[in-house]
N, CA, C and O atoms as CSV, one atom per row, in Angstrom:
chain,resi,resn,atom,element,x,y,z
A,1,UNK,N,N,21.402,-196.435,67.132
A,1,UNK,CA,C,22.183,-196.447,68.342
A,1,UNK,C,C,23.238,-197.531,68.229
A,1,UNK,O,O,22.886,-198.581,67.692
A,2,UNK,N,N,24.510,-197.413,68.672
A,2,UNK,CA,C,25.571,-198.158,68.781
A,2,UNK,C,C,26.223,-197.900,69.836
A,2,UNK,O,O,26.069,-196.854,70.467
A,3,UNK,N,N,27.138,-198.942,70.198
A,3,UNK,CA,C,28.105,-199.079,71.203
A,3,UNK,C,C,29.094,-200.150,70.957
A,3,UNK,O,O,29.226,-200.938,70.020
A,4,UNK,N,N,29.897,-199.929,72.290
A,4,UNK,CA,C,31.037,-200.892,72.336
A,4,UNK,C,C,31.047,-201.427,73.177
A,4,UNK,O,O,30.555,-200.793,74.111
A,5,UNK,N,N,31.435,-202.555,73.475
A,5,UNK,CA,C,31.693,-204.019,74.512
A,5,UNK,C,C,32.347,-202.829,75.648
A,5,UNK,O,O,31.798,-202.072,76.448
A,6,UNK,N,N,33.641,-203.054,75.321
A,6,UNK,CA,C,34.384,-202.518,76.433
A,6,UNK,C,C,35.933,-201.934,75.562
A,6,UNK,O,O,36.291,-201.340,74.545
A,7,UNK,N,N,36.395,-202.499,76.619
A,7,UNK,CA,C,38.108,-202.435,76.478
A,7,UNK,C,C,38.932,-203.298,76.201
A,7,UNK,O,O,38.954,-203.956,77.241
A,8,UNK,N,N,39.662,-203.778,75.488
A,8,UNK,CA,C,40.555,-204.902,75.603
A,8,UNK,C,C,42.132,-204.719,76.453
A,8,UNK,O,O,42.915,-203.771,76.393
A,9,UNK,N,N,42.239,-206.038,77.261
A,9,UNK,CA,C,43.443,-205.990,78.088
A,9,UNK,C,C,44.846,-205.047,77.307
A,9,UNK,O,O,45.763,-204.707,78.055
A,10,UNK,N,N,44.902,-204.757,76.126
A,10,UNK,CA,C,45.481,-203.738,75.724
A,10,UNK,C,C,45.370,-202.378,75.628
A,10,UNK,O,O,46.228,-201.524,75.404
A,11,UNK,N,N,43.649,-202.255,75.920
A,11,UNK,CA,C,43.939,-200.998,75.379
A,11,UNK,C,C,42.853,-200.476,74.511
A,11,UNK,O,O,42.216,-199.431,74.654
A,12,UNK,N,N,42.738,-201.499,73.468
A,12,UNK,CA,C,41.705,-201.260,72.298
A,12,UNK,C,C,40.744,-201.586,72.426
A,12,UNK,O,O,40.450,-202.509,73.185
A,13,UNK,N,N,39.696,-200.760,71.533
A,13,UNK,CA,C,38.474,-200.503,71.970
A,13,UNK,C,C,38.116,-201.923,71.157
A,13,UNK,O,O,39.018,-202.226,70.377
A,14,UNK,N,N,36.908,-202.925,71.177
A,14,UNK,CA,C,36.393,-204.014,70.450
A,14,UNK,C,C,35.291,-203.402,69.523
A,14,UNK,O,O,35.055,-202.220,69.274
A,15,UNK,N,N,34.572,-204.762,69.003
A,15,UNK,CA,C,34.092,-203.838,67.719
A,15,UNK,C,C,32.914,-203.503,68.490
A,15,UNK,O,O,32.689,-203.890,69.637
A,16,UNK,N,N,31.857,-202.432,67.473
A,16,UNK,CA,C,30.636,-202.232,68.037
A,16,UNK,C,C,29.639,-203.286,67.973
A,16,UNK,O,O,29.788,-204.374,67.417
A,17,UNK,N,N,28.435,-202.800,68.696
A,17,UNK,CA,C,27.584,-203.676,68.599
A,17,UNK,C,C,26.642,-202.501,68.229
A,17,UNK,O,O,26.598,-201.399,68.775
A,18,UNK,N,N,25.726,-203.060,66.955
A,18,UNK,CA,C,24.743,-201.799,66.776
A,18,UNK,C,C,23.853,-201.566,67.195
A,18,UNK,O,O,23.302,-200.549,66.773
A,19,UNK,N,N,23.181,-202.365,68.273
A,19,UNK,CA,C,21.737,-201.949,69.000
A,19,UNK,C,C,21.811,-202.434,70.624
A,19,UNK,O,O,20.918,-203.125,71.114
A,20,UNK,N,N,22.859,-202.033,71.304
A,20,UNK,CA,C,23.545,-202.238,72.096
A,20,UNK,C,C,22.527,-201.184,73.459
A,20,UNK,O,O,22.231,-201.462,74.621
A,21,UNK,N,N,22.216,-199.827,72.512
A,21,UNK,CA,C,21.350,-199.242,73.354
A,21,UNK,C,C,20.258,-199.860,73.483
A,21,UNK,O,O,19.847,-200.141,74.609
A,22,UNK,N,N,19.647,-200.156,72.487
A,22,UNK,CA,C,17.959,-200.355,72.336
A,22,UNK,C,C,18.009,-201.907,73.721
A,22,UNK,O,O,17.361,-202.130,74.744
A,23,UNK,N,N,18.935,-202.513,73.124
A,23,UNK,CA,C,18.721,-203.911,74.249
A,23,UNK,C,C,19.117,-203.037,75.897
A,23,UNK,O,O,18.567,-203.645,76.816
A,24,UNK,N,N,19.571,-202.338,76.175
A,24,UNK,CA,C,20.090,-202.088,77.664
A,24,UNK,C,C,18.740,-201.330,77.894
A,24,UNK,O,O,18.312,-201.796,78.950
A,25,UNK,N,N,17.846,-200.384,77.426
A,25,UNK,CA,C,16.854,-199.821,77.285
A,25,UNK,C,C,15.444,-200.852,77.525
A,25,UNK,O,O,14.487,-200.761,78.294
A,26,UNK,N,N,15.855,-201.928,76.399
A,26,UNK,CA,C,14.600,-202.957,76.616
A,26,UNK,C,C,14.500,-203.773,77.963
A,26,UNK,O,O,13.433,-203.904,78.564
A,27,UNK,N,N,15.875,-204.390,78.453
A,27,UNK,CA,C,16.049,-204.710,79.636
A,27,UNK,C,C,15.938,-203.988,80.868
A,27,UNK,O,O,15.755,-204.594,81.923
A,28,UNK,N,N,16.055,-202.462,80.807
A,28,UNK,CA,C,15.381,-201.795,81.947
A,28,UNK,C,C,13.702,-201.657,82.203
A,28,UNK,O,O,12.921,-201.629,83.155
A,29,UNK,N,N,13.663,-201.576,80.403
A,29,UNK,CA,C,11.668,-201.472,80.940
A,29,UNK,C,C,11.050,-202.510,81.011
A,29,UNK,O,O,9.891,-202.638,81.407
A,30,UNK,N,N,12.105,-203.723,80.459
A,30,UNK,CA,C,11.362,-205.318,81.131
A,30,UNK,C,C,11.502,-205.511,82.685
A,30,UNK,O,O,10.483,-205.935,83.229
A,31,UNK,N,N,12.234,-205.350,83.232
A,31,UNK,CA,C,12.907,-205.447,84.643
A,31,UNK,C,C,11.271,-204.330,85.040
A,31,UNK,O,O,10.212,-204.884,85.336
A,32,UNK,N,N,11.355,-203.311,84.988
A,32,UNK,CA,C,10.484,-202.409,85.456
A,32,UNK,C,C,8.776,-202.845,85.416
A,32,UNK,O,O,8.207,-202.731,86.502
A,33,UNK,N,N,8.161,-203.202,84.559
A,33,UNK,CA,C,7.328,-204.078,84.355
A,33,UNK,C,C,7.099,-205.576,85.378
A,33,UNK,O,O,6.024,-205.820,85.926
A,34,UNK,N,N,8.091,-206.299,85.466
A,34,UNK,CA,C,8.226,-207.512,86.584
A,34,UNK,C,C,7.717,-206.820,87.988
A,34,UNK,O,O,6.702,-207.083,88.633
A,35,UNK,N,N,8.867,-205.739,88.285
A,35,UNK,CA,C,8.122,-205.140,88.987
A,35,UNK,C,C,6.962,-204.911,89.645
A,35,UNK,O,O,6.761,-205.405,90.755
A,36,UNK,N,N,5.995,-204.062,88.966
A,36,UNK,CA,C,5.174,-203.439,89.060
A,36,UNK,C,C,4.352,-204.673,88.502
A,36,UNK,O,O,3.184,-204.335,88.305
A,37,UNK,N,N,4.571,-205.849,88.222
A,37,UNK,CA,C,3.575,-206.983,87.978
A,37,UNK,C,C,3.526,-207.811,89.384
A,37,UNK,O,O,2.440,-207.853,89.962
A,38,UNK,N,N,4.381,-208.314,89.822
A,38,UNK,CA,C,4.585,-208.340,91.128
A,38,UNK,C,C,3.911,-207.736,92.698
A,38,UNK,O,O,3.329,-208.282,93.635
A,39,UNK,N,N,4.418,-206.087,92.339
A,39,UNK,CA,C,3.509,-205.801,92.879
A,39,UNK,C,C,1.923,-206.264,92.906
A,39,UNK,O,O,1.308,-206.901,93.761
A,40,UNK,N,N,1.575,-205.808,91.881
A,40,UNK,CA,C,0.191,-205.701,91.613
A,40,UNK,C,C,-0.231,-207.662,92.382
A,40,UNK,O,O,-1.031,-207.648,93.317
A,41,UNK,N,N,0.191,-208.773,92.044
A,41,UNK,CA,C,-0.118,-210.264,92.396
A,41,UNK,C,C,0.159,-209.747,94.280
A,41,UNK,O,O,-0.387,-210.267,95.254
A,42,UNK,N,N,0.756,-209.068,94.281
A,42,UNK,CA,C,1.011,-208.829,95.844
A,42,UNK,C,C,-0.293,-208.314,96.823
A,42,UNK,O,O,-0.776,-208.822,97.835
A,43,UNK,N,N,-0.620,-207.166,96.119
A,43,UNK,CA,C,-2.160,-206.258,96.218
A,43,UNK,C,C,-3.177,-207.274,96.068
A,43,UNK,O,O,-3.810,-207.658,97.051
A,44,UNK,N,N,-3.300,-207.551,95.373
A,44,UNK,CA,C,-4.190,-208.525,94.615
A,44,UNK,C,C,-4.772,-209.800,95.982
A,44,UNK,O,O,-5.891,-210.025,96.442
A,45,UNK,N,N,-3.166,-210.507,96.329
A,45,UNK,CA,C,-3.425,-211.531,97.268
A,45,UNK,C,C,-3.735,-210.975,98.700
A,45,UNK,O,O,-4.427,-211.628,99.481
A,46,UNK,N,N,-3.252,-209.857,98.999
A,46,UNK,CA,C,-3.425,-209.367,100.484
A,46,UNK,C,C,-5.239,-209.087,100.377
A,46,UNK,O,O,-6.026,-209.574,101.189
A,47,UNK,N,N,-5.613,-208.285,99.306
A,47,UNK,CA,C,-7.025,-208.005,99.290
A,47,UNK,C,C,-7.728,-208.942,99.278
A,47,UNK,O,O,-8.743,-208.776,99.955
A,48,UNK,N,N,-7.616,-210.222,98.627
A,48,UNK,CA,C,-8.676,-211.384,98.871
A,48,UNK,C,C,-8.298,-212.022,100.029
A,48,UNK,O,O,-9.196,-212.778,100.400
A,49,UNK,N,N,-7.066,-212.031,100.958
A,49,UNK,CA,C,-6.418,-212.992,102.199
A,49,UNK,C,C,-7.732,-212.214,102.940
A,49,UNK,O,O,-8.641,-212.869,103.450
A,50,UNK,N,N,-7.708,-210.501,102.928
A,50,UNK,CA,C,-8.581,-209.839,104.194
A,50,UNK,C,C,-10.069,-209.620,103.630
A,50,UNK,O,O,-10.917,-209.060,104.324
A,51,UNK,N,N,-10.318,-210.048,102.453
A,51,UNK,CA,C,-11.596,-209.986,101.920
A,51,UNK,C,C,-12.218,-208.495,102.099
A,51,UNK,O,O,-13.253,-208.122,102.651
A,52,UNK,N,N,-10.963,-207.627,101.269
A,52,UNK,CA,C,-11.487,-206.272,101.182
A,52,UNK,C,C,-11.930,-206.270,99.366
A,52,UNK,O,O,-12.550,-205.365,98.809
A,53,UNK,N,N,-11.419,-207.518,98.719
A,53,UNK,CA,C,-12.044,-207.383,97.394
A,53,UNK,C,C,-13.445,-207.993,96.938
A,53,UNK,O,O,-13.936,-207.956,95.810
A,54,UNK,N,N,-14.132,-208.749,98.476
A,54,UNK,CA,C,-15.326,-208.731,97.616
A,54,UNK,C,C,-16.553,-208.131,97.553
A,54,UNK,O,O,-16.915,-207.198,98.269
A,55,UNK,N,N,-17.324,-208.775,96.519
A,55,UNK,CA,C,-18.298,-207.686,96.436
A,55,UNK,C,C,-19.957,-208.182,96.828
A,55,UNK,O,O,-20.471,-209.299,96.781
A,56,UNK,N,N,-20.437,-207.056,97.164
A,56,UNK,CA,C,-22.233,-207.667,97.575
A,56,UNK,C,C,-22.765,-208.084,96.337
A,56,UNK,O,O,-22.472,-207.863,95.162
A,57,UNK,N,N,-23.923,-208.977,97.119
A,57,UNK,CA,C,-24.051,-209.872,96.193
A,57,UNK,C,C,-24.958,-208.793,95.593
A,57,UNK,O,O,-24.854,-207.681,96.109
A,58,UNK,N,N,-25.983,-208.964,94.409
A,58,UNK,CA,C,-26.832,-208.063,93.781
A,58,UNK,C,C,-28.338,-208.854,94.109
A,58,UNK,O,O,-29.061,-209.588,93.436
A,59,UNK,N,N,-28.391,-208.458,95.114
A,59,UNK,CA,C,-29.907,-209.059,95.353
A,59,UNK,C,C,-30.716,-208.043,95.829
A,59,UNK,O,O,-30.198,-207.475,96.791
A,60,UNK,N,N,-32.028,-207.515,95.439
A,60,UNK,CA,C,-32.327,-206.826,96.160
A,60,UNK,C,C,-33.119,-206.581,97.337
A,60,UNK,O,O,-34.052,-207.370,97.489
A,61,UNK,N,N,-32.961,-205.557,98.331
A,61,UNK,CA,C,-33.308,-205.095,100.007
A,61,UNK,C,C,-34.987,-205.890,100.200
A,61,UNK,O,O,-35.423,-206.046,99.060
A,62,UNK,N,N,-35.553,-206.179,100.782
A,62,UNK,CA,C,-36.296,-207.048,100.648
A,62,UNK,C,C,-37.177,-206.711,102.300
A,62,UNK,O,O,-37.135,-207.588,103.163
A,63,UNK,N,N,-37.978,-205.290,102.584
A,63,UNK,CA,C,-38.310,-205.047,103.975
A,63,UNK,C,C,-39.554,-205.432,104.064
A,63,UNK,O,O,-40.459,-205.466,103.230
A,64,UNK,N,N,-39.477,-205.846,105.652
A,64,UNK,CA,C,-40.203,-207.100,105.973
A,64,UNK,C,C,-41.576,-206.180,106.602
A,64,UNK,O,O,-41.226,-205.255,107.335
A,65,UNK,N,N,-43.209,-206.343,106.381
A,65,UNK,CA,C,-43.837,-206.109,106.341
A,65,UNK,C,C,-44.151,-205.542,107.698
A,65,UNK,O,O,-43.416,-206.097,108.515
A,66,UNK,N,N,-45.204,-204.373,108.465
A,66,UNK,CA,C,-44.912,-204.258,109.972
A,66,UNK,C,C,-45.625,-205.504,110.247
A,66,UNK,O,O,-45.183,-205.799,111.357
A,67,UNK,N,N,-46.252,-206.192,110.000
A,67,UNK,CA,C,-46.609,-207.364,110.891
A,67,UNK,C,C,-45.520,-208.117,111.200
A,67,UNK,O,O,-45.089,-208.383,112.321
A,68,UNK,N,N,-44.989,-208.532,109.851
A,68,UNK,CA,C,-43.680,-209.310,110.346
A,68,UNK,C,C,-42.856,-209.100,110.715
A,68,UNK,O,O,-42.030,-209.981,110.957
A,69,UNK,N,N,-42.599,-207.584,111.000
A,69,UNK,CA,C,-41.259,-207.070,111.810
A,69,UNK,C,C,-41.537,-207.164,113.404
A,69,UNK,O,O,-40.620,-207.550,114.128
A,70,UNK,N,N,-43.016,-206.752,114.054
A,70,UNK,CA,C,-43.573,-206.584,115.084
A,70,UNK,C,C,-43.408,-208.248,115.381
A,70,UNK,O,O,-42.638,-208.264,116.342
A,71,UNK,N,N,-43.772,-209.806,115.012
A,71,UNK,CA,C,-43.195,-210.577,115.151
A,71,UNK,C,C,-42.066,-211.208,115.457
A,71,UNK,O,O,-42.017,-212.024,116.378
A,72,UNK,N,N,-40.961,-210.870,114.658
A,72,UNK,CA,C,-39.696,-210.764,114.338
A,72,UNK,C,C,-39.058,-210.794,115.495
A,72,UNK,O,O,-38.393,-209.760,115.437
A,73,UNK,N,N,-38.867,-211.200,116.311
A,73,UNK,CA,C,-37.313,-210.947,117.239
A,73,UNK,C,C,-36.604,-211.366,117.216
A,73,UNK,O,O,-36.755,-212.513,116.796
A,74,UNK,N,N,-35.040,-210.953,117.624
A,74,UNK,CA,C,-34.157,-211.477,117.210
A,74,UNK,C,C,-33.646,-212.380,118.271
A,74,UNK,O,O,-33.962,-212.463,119.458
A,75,UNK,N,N,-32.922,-212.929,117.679
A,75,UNK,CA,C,-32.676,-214.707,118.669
A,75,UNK,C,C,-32.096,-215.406,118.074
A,75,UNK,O,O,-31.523,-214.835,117.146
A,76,UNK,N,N,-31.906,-216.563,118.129
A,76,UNK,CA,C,-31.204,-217.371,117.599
A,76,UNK,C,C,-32.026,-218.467,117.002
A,76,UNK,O,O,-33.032,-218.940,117.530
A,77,UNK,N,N,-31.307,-218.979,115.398
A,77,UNK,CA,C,-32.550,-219.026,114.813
A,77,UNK,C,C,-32.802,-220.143,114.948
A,77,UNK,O,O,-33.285,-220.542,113.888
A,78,UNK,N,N,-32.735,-221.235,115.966
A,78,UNK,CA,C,-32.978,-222.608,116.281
A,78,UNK,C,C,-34.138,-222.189,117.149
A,78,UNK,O,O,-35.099,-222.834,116.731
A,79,UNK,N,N,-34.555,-221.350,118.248
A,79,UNK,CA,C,-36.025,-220.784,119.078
A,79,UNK,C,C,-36.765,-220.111,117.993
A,79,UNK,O,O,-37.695,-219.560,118.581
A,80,UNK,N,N,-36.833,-219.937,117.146
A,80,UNK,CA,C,-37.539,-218.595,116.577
A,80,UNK,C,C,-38.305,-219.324,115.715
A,80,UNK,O,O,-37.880,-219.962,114.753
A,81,UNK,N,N,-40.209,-219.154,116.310
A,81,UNK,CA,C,-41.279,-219.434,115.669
A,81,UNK,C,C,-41.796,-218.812,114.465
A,81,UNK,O,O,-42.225,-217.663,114.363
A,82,UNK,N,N,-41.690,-219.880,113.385
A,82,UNK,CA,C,-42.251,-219.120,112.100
A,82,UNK,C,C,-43.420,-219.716,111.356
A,82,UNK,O,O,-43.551,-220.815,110.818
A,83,UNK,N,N,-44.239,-218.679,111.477
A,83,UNK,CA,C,-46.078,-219.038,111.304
A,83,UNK,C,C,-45.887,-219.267,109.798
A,83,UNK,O,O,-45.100,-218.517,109.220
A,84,UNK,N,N,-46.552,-220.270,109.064
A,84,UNK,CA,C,-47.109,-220.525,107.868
A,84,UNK,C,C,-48.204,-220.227,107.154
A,84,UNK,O,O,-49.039,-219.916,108.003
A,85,UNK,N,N,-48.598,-220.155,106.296
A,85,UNK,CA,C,-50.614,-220.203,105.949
A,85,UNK,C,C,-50.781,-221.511,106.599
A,85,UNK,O,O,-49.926,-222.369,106.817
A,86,UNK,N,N,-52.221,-221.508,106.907
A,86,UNK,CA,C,-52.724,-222.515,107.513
A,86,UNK,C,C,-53.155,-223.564,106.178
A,86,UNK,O,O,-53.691,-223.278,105.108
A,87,UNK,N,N,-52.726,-224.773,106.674
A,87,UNK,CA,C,-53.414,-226.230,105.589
A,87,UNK,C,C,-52.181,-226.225,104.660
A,87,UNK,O,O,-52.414,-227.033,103.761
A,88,UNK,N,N,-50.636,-225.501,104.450
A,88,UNK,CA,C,-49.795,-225.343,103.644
A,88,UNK,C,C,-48.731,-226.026,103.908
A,88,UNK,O,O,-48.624,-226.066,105.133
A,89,UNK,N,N,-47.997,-226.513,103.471
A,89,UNK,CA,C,-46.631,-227.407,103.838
A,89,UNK,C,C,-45.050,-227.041,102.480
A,89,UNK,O,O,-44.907,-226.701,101.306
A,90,UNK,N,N,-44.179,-227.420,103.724
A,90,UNK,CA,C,-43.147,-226.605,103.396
A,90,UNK,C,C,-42.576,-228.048,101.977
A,90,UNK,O,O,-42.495,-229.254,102.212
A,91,UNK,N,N,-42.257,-227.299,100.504
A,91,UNK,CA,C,-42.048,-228.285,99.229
A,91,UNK,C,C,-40.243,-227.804,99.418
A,91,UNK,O,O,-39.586,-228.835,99.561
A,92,UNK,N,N,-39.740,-227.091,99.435
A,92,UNK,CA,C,-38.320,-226.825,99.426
A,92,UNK,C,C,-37.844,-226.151,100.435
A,92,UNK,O,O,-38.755,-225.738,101.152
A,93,UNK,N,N,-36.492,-225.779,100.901
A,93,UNK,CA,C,-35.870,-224.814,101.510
A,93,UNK,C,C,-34.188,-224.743,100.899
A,93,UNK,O,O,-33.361,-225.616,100.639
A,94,UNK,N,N,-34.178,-223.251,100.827
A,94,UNK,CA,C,-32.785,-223.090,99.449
A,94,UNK,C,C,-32.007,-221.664,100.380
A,94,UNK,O,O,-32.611,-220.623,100.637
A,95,UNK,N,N,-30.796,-221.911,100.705
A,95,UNK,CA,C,-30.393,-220.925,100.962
A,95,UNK,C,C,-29.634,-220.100,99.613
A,95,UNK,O,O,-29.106,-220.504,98.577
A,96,UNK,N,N,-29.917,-218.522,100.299
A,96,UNK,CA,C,-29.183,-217.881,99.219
A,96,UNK,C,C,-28.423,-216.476,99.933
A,96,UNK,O,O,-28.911,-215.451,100.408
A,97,UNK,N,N,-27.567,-216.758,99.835
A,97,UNK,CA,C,-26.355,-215.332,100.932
A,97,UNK,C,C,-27.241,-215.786,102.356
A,97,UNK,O,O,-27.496,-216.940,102.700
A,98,UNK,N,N,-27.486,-214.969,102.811
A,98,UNK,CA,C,-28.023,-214.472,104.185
A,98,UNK,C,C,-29.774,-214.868,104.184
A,98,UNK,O,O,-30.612,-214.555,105.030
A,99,UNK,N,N,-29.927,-215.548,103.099
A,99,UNK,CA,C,-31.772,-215.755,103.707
A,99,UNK,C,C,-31.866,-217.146,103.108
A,99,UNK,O,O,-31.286,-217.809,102.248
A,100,UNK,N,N,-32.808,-217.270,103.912
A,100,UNK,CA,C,-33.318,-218.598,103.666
A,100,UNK,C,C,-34.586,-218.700,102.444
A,100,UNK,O,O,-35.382,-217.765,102.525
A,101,UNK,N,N,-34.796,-219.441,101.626
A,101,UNK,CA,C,-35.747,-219.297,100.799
A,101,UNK,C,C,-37.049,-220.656,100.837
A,101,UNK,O,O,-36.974,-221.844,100.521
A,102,UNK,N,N,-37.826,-220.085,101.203
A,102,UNK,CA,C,-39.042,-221.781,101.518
A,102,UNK,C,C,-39.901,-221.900,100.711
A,102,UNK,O,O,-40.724,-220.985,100.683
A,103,UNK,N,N,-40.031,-222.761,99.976
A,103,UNK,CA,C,-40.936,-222.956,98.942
A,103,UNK,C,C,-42.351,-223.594,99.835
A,103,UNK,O,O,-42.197,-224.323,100.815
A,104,UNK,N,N,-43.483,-223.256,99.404
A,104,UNK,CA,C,-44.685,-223.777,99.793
A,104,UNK,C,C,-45.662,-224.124,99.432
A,104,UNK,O,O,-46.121,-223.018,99.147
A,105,UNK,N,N,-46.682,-225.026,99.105
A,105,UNK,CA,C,-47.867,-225.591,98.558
A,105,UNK,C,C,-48.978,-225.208,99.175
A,105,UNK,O,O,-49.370,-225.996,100.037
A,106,UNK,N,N,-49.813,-223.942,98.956
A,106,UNK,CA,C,-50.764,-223.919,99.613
A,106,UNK,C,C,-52.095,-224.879,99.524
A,106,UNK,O,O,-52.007,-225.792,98.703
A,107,UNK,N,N,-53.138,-224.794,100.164
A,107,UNK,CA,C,-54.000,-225.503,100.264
A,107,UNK,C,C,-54.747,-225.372,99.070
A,107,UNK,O,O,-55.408,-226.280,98.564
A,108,UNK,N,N,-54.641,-224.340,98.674
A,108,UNK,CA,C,-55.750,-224.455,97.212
A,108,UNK,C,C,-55.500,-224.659,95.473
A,108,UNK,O,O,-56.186,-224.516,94.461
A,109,UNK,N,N,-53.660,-225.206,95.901
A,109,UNK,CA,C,-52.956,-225.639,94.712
A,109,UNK,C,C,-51.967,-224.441,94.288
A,109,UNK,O,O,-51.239,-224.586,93.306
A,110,UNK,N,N,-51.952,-222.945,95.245
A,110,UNK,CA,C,-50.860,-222.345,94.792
A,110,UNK,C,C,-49.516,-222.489,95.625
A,110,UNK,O,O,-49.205,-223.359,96.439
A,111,UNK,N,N,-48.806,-221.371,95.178
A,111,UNK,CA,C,-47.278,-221.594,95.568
A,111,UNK,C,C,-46.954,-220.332,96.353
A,111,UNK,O,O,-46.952,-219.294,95.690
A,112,UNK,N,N,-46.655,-220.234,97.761
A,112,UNK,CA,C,-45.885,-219.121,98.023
A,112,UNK,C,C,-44.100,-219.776,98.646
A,112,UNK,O,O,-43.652,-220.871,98.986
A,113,UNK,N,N,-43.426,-218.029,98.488
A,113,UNK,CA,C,-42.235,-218.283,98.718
A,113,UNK,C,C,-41.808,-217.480,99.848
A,113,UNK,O,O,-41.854,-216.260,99.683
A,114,UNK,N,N,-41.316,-218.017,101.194
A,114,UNK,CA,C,-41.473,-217.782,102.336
A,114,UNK,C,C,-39.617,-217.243,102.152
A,114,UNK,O,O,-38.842,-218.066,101.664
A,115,UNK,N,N,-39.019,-215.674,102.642
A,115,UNK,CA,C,-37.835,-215.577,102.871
A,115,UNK,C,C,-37.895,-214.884,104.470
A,115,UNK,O,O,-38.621,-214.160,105.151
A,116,UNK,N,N,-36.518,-215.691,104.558
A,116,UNK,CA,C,-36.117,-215.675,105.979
A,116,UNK,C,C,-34.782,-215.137,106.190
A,116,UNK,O,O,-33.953,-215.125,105.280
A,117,UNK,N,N,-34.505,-214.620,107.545
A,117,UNK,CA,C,-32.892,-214.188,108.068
A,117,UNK,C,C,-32.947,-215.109,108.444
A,117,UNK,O,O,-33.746,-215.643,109.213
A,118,UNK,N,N,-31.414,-215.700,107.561
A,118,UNK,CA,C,-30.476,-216.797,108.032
A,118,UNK,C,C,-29.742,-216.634,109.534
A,118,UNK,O,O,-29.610,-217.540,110.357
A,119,UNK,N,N,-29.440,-215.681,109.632
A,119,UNK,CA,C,-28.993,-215.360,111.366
A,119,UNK,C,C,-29.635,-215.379,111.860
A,119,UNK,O,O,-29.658,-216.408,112.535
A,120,UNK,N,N,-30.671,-214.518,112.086
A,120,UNK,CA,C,-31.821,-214.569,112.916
A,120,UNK,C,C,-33.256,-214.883,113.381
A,120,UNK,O,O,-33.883,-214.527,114.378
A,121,UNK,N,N,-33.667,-215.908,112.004
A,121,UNK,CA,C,-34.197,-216.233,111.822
A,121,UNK,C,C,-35.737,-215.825,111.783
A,121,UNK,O,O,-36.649,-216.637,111.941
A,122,UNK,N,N,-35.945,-214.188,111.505
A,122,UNK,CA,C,-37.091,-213.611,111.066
A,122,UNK,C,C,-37.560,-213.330,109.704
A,122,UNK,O,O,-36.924,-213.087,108.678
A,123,UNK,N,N,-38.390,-213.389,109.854
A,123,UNK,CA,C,-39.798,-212.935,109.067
A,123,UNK,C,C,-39.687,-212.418,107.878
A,123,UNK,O,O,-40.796,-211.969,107.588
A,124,UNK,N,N,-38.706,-212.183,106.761
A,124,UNK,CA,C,-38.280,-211.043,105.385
A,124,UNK,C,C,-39.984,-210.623,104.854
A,124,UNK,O,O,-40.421,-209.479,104.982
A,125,UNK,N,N,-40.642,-211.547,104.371
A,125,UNK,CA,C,-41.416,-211.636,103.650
A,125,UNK,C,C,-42.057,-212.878,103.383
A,125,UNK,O,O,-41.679,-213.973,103.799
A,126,UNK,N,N,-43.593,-212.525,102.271
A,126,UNK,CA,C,-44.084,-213.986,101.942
A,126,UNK,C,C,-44.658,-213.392,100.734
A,126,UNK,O,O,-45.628,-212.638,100.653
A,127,UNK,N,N,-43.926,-213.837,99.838
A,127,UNK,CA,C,-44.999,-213.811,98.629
A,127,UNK,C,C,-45.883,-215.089,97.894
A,127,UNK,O,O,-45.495,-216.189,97.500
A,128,UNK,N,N,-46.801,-214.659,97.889
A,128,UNK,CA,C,-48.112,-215.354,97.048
A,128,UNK,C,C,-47.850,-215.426,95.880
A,128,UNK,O,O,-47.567,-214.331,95.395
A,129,UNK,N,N,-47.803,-216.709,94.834
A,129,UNK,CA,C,-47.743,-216.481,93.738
A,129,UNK,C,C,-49.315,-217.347,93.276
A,129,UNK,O,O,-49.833,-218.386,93.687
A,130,UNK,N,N,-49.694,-216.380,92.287
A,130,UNK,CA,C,-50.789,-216.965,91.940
A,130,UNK,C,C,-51.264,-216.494,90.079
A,130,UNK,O,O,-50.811,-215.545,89.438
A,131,UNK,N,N,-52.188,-217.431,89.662
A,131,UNK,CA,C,-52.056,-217.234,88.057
A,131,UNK,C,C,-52.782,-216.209,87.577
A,131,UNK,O,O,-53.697,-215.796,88.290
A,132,UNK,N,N,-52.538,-215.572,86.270
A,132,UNK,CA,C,-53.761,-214.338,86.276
A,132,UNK,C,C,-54.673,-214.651,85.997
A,132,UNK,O,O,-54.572,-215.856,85.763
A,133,UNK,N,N,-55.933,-214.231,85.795
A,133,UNK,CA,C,-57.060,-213.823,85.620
A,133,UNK,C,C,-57.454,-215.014,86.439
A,133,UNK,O,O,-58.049,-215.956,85.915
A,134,UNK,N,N,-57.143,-214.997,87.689
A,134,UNK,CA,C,-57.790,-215.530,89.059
A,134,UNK,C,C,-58.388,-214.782,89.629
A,134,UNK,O,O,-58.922,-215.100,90.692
């Protein structure tokens, strides 16, 4: 591909330039690219400003036993009574997303892990952890 500058105030044509296309060509699909890069930082920032880009966490559904649901009411979680094993005391408390996580020392040297709604402060579950061939 070749071309020419232009015209000269006389008349005459100037010399060519031999890749005169390829650069007017490269400069349109660079320009076009900015673009559409632009865009995209545009999309990009509106979706995290309205927090339509994030994502759930991967934890999994965790339903709360009927005793502890029949317990459970909802309220606010500064009133809301939450029963322990008896003789057990609370060793940690760890939040994680939306629940609360309670570590516990039972009375006979094991460990359960008490989860809770962080909003509402009910009942998820209690698991017992204990060693095998107990």
């Amino acid at each position: 591909m070749s071309g020419t500058i232009g015209e000269g105030p006389s008349g005459e044509k100037r010399r060519e330039v031999p890749y005169l296309g390829v650069v007017k060509i490269a400069s349109v699909v660079m320009g076009i690219m900015i673009v559409v890069g632009l865009a995209v930082i545009g999309v990009t920032i509106a979706k995290r400003l309205s927090g339509a880009g994030e994502e759930p966490q991967a934890t999994a559904p965790v339903t709360p036993s009927p005793a502890a649901a029949a317990t459970a009411a909802p309220g606010a979680p500064g009133t809301q009574d939450i029963a322990i094993p008896a003789r057990s005391r609370v060793v940690d408390v760890q939040a994680d997303g939306r629940r609360l996580v309670v570590r516990l020392a039972l009375s006979g040297g094991g460990t359960a892990i008490l989860l809770l709604d962080a909003d509402t402060g009910a009942r998820l579950g209690l698991l017992t952890l204990t060693q095998e061939g107990r």
